[in-house]
C-alpha positions as CSV (number, residue, x, y, z in Angstrom):
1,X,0.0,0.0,0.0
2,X,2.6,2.0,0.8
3,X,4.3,1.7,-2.6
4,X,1.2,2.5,-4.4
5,X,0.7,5.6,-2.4
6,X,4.1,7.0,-3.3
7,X,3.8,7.4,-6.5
8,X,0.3,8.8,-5.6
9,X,2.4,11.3,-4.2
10,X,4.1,11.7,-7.5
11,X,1.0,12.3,-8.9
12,X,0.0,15.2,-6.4
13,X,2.7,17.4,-8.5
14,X,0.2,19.0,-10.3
15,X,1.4,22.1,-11.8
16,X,-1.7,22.9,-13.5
17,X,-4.0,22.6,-10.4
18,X,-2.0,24.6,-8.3
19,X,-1.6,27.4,-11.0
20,X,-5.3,28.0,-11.2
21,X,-5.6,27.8,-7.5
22,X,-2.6,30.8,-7.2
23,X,-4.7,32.3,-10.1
24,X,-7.8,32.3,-8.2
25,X,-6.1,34.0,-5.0
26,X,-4.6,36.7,-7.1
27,X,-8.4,37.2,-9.2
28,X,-11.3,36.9,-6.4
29,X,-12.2,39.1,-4.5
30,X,-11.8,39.1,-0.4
31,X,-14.2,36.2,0.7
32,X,-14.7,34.9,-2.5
33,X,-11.7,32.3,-2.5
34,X,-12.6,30.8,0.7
35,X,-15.9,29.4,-1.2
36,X,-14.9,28.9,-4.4
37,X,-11.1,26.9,-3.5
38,X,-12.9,24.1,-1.5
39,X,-15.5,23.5,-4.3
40,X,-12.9,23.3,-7.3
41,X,-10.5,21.0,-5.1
42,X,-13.9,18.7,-3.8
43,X,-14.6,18.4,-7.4
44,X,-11.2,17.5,-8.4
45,X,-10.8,15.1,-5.5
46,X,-13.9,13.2,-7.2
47,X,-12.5,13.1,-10.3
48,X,-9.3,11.4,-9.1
49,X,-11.3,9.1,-7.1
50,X,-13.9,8.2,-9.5
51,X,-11.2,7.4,-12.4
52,X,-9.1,5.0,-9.7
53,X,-12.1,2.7,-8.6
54,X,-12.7,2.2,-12.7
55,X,-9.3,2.1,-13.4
56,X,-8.5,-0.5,-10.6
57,X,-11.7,-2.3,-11.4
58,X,-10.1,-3.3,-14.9
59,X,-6.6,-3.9,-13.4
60,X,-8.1,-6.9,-10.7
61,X,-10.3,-8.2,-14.3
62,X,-6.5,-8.5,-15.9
63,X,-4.8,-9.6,-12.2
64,X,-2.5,-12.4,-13.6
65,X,-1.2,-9.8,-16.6
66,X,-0.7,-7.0,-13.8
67,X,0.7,-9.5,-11.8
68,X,3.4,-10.4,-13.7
69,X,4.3,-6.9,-15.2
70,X,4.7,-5.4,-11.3
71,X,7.1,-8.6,-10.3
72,X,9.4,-8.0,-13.1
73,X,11.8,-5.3,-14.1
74,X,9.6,-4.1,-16.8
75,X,7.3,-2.1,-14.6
76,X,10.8,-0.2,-13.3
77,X,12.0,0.2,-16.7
78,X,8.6,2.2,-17.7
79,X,9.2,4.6,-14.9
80,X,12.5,5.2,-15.9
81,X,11.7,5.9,-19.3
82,X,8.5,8.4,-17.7
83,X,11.1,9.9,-15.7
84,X,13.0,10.5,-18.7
85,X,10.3,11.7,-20.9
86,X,9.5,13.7,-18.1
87,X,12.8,15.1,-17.8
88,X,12.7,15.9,-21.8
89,X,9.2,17.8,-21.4
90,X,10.5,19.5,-18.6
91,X,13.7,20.6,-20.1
92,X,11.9,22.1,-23.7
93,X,9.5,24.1,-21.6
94,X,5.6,25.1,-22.3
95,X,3.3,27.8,-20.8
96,X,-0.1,26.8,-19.8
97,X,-0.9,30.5,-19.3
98,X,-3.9,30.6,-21.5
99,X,-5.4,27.5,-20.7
100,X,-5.3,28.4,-16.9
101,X,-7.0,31.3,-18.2
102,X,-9.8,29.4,-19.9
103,X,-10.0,27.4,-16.9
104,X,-10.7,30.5,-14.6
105,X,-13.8,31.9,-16.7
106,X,-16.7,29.2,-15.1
107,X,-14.7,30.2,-12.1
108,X,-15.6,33.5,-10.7
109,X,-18.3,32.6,-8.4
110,X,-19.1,29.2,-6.4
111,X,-21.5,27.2,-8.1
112,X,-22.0,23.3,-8.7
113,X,-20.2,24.1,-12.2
114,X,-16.9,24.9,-10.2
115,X,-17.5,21.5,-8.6
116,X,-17.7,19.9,-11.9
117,X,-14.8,21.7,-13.6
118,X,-12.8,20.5,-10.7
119,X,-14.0,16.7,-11.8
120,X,-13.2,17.1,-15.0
121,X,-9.6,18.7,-14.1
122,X,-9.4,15.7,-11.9
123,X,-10.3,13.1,-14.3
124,X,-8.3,14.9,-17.2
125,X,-4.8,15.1,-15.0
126,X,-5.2,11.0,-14.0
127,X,-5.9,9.8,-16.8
128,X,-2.8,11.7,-18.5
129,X,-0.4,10.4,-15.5
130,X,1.3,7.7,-15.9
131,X,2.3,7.4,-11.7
132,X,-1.6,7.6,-11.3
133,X,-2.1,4.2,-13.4
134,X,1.6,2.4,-11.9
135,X,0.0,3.1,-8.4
136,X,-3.0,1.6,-9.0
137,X,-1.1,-1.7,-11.0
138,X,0.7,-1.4,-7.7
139,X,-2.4,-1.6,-5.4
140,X,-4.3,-4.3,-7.5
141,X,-1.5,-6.8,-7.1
142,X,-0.4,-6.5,-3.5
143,X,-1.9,-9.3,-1.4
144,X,-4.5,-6.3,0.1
145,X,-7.8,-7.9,0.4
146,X,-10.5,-6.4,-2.5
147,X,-13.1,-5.0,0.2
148,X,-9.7,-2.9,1.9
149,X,-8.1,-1.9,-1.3
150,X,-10.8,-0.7,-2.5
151,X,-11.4,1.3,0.6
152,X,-7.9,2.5,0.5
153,X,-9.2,4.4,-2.8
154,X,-10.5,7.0,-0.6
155,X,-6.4,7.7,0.4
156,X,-5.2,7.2,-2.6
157,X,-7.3,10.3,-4.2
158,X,-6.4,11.9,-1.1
159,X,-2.6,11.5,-1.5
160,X,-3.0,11.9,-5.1
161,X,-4.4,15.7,-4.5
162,X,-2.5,16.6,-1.3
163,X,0.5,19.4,-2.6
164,X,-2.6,20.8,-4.1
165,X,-4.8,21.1,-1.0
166,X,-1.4,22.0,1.0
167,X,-1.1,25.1,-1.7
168,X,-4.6,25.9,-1.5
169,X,-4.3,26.1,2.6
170,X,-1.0,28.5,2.3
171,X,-2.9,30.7,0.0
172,X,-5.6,31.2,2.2
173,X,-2.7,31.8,4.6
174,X,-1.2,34.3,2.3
175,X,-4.4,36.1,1.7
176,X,-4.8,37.1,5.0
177,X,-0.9,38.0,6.1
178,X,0.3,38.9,2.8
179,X,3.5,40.2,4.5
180,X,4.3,36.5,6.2
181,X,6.9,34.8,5.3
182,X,4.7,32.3,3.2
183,X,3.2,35.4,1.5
184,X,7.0,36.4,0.5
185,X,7.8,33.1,-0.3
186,X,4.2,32.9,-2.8
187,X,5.1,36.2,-3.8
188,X,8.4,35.3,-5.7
189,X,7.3,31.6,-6.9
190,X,5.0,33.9,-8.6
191,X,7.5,36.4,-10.3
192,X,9.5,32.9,-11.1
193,X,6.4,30.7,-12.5
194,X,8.6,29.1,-14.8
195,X,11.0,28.5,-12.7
196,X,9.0,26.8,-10.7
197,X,7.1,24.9,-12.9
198,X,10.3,23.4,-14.1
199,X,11.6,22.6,-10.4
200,X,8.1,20.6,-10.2
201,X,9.1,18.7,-13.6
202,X,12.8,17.6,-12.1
203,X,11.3,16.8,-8.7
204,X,8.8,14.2,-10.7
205,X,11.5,13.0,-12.6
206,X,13.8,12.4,-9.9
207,X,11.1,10.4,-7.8
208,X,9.7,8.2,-10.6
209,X,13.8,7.6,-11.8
210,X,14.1,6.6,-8.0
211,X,11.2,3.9,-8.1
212,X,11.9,3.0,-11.0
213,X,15.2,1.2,-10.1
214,X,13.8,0.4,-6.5
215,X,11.3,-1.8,-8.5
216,X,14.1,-3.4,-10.6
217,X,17.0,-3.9,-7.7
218,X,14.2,-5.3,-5.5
């Protein structure tokens, strides 16, 4: 379980999330975020959660094949070459600017819509993650029984969204004591969005490289 929730915690680097989050901080008005943060991540949470139990619904129907990938070096080998490809996406750069901004329009005021464009962020960012779908292989092959793994979805989503609720809690931090040190520290990762996105792409690449040959050397 524990290995599964690791690279949930790969997962929870989600740059995209946390810029529209930062985005939403620096756009609502006083009040406004406090509503509006908690529905977006609830609905994103769902999302993740939702795509796991159908996602490790399909991995127990192909157990032996799972099985047998996860106990042998392949399943390392695959996160090494993510961590690579990672490390090559990282390295040429990209600016999601624009669709943060398209992101933000159904945003502006709490309504069940902001729930469900944080399920469909959610659902979108799994199913594009590879460290989503390894955890999951992970999960369905460990000797956890069904009724318990299936319980331990709950944690999963929860681990898979947690630098995302952690960022949304310091920005509700920062909005009140902009002049804290967190609100400093915000303030710069801000003027360095790049910078930071690209810290966030190394960090990914360094833990998925570092499972990767776990899984084979073990």
């Amino acid at each position: 379980m524990l290995h599964a929730l690791s690279l949930a915690f790969v997962d929870s680097v989600n740059v995209l999330l946390i810029g529209v989050l930062v985005a939403l901080a620096l756009m609502l008005a006083p009040g406004r975020y406090r509503h509006i943060a908690p529905l977006l991540l609830l609905g994103d949470w769902l999302g993740v959660f939702v795509l796991a139990v159908i996602v490790l619904l399909a991995f127990d129907g192909l157990e032996s094949v799972v099985s047998t990938v996860i106990d042998s070096p392949v399943f390392g080998i695959l996160l090494i070459l993510t961590g690579i490809l990672t490390a090559f996406l990282t390295w040429r750069g990209g600016d999601s600017s624009s669709l943060i901004d398209r992101i933000l329009s159904p945003l502006r005021s709490p309504s069940p819509l902001t729930v469900l464009v944080g399920f469909i962020l959610g659902l979108v960012q799994s199913a594009t993650s590879v460290p989503f779908y390894a955890g999951l292989a992970v999960l369905s092959a460990s000797d956890v029984p069904a009724n318990t793994r299936y319980l331990g979805l709950i944690l999963y989503a929860t681990v898979a969204l947690s630098l995302p609720v952690l960022a949304g809690l310091a920005l509700a931090v920062v909005r009140q004591r902009p002049r804290s040190w967190i609100g400093r520290l915000f303030g710069k990762a801000r003027r360095n969005q790049g910078t930071v996105a690209r810290g966030a792409g190394w960090l990914v690449t360094v833990l998925l490289i570092a499972i990767g040959v776990q899984q084979i050397l073990s």
